[in-house]
Every structure is written in structure tokens, then in C-alpha cells.
C-alpha positions in Angstrom: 43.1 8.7 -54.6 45.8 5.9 -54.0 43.6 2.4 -53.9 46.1 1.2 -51.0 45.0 3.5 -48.7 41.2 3.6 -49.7 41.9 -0.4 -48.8 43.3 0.4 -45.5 40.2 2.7 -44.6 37.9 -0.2 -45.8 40.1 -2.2 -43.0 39.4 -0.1 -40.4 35.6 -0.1 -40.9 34.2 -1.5 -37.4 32.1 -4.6 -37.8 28.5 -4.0 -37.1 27.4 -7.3 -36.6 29.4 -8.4 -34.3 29.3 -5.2 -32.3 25.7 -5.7 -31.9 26.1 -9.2 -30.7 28.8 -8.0 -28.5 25.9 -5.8 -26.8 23.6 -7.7 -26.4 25.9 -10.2 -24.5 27.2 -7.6 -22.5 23.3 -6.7 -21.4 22.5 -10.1 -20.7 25.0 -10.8 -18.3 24.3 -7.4 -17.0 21.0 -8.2 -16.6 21.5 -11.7 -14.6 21.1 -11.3 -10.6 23.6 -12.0 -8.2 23.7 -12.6 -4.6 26.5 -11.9 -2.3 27.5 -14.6 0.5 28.2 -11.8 3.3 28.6 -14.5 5.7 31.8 -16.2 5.0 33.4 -12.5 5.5 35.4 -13.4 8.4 36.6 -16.8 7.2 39.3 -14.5 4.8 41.5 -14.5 7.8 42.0 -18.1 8.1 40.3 -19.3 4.8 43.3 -22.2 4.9 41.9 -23.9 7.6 38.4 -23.6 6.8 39.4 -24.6 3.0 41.2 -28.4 5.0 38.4 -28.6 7.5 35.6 -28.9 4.8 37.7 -31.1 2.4 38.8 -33.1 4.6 35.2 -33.6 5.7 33.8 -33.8 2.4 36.6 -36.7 1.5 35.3 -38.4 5.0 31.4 -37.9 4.5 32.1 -39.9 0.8 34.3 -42.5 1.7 32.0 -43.5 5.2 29.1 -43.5 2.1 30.9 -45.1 -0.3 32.4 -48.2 1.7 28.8 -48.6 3.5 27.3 -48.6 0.0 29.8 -50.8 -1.8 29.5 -53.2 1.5 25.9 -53.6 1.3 25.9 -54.3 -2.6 28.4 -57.1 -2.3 27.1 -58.8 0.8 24.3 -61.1 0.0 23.2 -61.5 3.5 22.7 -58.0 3.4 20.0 -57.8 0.8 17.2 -57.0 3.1 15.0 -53.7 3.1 16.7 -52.5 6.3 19.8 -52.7 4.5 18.3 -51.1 1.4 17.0 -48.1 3.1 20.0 -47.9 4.8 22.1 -47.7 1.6 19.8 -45.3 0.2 20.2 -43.1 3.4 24.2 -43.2 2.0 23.3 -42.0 -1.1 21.0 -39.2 -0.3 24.0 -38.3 2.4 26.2 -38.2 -0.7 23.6 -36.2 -3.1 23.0 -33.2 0.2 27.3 -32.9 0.6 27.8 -32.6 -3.3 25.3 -30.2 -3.3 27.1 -28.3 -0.6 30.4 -29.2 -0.8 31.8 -27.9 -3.7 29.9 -24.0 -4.0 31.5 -23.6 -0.2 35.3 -24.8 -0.6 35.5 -22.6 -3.9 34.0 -19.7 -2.3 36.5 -19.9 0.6 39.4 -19.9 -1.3 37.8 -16.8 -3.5 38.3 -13.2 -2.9 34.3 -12.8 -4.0 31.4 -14.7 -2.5 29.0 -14.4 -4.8 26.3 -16.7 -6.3 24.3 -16.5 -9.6 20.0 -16.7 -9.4 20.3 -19.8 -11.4 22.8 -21.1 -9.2 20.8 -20.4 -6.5 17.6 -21.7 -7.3 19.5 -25.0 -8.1 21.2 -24.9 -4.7 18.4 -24.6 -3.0 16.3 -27.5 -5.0 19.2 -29.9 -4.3 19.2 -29.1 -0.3 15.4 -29.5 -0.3 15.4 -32.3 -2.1 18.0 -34.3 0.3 16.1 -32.7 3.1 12.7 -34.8 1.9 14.5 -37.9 1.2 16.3 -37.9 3.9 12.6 -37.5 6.0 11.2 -39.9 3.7 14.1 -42.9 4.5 13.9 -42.6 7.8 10.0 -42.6 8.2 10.3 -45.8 6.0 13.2 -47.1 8.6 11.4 -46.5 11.5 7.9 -48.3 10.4 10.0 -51.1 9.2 11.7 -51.1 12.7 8.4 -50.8 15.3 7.3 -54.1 14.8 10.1 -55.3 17.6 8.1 -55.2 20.8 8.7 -58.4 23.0 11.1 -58.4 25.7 12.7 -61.2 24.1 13.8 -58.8 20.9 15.4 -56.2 23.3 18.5 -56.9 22.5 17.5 -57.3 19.0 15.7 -53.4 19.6 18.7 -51.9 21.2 21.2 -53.6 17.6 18.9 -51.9 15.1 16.7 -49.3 16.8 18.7 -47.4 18.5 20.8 -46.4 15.9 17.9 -45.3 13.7 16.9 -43.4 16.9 20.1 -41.6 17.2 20.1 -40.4 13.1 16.5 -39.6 13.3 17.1 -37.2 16.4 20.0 -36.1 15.2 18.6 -35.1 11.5 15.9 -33.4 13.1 17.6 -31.7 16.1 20.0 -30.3 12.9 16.8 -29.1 11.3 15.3 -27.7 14.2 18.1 -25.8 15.0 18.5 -24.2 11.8 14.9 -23.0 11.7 14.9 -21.3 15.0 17.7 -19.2 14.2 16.7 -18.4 10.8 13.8 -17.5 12.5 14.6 -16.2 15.7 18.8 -15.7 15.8 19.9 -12.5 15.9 21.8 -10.8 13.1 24.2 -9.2 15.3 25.2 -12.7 17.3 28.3 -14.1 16.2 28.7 -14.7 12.7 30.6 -18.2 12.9 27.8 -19.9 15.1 25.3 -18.8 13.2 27.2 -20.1 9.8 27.7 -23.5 11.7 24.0 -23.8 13.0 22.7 -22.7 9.4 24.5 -25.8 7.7 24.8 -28.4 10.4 21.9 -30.9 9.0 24.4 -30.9 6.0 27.5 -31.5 7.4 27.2 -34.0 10.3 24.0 -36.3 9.1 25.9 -37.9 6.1 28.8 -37.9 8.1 27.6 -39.5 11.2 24.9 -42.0 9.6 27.0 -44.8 8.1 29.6 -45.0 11.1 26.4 -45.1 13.8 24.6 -47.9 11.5 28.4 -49.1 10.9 29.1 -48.9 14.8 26.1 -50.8 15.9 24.9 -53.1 13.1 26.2 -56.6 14.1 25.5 -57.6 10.5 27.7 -54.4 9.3 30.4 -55.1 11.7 30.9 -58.8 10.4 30.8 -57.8 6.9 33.4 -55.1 7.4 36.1 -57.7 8.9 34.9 -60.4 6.3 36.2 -57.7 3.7 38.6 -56.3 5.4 40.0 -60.1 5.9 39.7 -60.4 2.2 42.1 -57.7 1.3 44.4 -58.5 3.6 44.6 -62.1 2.2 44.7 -60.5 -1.2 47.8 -58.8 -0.3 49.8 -61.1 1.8 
């Protein structure tokens, strides 16, 4: 027997170790559950525009956030619990989009809507979670709001109430609506509403939050042209 070719059979032998590992990979991620997003099925069509629509909203929900935050952190006179609350409303609003955000923009530029169980589960702890603070900050707002009763705070009322007013109703109009037709919708209704309806207290309370406290604040409204001045100065 020629040793050269008894070497080249000894190449040839399959490794078994790394076969086996090979396996067992390939069972594990056999073995890990899936689910499949049927509901962005008819976004294919015009995936482009969903894909700039939720960017651009995304970009807009964390720069309304960010400015309210970094404008309540630099502003002295703003160090108040109202305020606090307030900036930890921005937060939270931040913590629910990133949580959303980025699983739906890849998924609409991808051929395959699928999720892991792991992913899932983590989804779903992060939406609850920003669904509970949420609740939680603005049960904390409100009681540190109702002690404004006399007529001669009514203006003072309609500066800092009604804009907790108008987030509360509209976080829990959001939530309401999503319940019901999880509940009671019909699966044979069109898809888009009930895609929009399902993730509405997602999209529009983080959004909307910091330019209605922005909006109506007086104290907000000052400190934005006090910075805004101060840039401008900066660059002339």
C-alpha cells in the first residue's frame, strides 16, 4: 500500500465531533418557536412609505422627548415635581417607541415577518412595562395637580391641568380602543385599521405628550425661547 494515499484516506475521514455539535445546533434552532406577523401582509405593496412614515415618526417622537428632557434638566426654575414627572413621562415615551420602533421598520422592509418566542416575550414585557409607567406618572400628575380649586387659580387650572387632562384621556382612549377590538373587532374588518387601532397608545402618546405640555406650559414656553435665544446668540 503506497503511504500517500493511505494519508489521503486518513484526510478524508469526516470529523465526528464536530458533526455532532453541528446537530445539535441544527436541533436547537429547530426546536425554537416562531411566530409569523400576518398582519403587515398588505404593507408589501407600499412598504416605502410605511418604512418613511414610522421613521420619520420615530426621529419626531425622540427629538420632542429629548429637547423636553434636556430643557427640563438645564432649567433651574424647572426643578419642581411637576416638572419631574413630566420628564419622566418623556422618558417612558422614549422607552414604549424603542421598544416598538425598531422590530416594526425592519420587519417592513423584510420579505418575512416573523418573530422569535424570546423576542416575543421581551416585546411584550417592554410594552407592558411603558403601559404601567405610563399609568403610574400620570396618576402621580394628576394628584399633584387637584389641589387647584379656587376660582382665583383658574387660569392657573386651565395652564397645567388641562394638559394633563388631554394626555390622560388620550393614553386611555388609545388603550381602550385597542382592548375592544382585540376583543371585540372582527378578523375579517380591514386589516390596516385594525393594525393602526392595535398600536395607537404607542405611537401618538410619546408623540403628542411633550408638545401638549410644550404647547401649554407657560414655564416650558419661556424656557424654550430662553434657549432658543441662547443659540442663536451663540451663532451670530
Amino acid at each position: 500500500m503506497v503511504p500517500g494515499k493511505r494519508k489521503a484516506a486518513v484526510k478524508k475521514r469526516p470529523n465526528l465531533h464536530h458533526c455532532q455539535l453541528k446537530t445539535r445546533r441544527m436541533e436547537k434552532f429547530s426546536s425554537e418557536m416562531f411566530f409569523i406577523l400576518a398582519g403587515l401582509n398588505e404593507t408589501r405593496g407600499d412598504k416605502n412609505i410605511y418604512f418613511g412614515f414610522s421613521f420619520v415618526s420615530y426621529l419626531c417622537t425622540l427629538f420632542v422627548n429629548l429637547s423636553l428632557i434636556q430643557i427640563i434638566s438645564t432649567e433651574k426654575i424647572l426643578h419642581e415635581p411637576m416638572f419631574i414627572f413630566l420628564c419622566n413621562l418623556c422618558v417612558n415615551g422614549i422607552f414604549g417607541a424603542t421598544g416598538f420602533y425598531p422590530k416594526i421598520l425592519i420587519d417592513l422592509m423584510s420579505d418575512s415577518h416573523i418573530i422569535s418566542y424570546g423576542a416575543c416575550i421581551l416585546q411584550s414585557c417592554v410594552v407592558h412595562t411603558y403601559i404601567l409607567s405610563e399609568l403610574t406618572n400620570l396618576t402621580v400628575m394628576a394628584y399633584d395637580r387637584a389641589s387647584i380649586r379656587s376660582r382665583a387659580e383658574q387660569k392657573k387650572f386651565m395652564e397645567t391641568c388641562l394638559p394633563h387632562l388631554l394626555t390622560l384621556i388620550n393614553f386611555i382612549l388609545s388603550i381602550f380602543f385597542d382592548v375592544m377590538y382585540a376583543r371585540y373587532g372582527s378578523s375579517s374588518s380591514l386589516l390596516p385599521l385594525r393594525n393602526v387601532l392595535s398600536i395607537e397608545y404607542l405611537v401618538v402618546p410619546p408623540l403628542l405628550n411633550p408638545l401638549i405640555y410644550g404647547l401649554k406650559l407657560k414655564q416650558i414656553r419661556r424656557s424654550v425661547w430662553r434657549l432658543l435665544y441662547r443659540k442663536v446668540s451663540v451663532l451670530t
